[in-house]
C-alpha positions in Angstrom: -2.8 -38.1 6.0 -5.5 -37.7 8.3 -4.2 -34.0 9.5 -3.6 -32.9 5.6 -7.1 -33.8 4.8 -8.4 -31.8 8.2 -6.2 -28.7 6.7 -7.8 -29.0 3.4 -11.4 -28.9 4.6 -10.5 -26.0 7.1 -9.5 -24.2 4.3 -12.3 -24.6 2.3 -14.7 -23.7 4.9 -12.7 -20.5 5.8 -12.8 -19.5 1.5 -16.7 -20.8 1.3 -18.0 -18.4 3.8 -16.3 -15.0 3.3 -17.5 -15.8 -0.6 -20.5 -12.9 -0.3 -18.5 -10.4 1.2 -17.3 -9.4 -2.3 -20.2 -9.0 -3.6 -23.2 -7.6 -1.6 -26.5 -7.4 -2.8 -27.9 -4.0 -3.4 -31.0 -2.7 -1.3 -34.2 -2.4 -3.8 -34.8 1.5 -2.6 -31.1 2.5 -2.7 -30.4 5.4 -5.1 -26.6 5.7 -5.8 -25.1 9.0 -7.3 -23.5 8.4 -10.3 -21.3 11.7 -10.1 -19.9 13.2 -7.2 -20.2 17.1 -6.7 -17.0 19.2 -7.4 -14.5 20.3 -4.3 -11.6 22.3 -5.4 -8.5 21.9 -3.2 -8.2 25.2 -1.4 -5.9 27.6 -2.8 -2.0 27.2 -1.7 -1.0 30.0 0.3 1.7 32.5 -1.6 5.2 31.9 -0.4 7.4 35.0 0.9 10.1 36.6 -1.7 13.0 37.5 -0.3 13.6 41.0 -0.3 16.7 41.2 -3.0 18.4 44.2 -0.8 19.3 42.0 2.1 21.1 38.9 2.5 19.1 36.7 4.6 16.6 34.8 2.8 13.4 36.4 4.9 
């Protein structure tokens, strides 16, 4: 009984104190962006055609 209840309040202490870490508080002069800026992917590079009057593929 004694070790159950020891368990119990261990566990409740570990869940009490990472409570905040979900939730910060945001800094008064922080300025978030509210869109990000554009970055295409870069283009993917053209594959090789095999060359239809041979028979090996490059």
């Amino acid at each position: 009984m004694m070790m159950r209840s020891i368990l119990v309040v261990a566990l409740v202490v570990a869940l009490a104190a990472c409570g905040r870490k979900g939730m910060p508080e945001r800094p008064d002069d922080a300025v978030y962006p509210r869109d990000y800026p554009y970055t295409p992917l870069p283009a993917e590079p053209k594959k090789k055609t095999p060359d239809p009057t041979t028979n090996s593929a490059y």
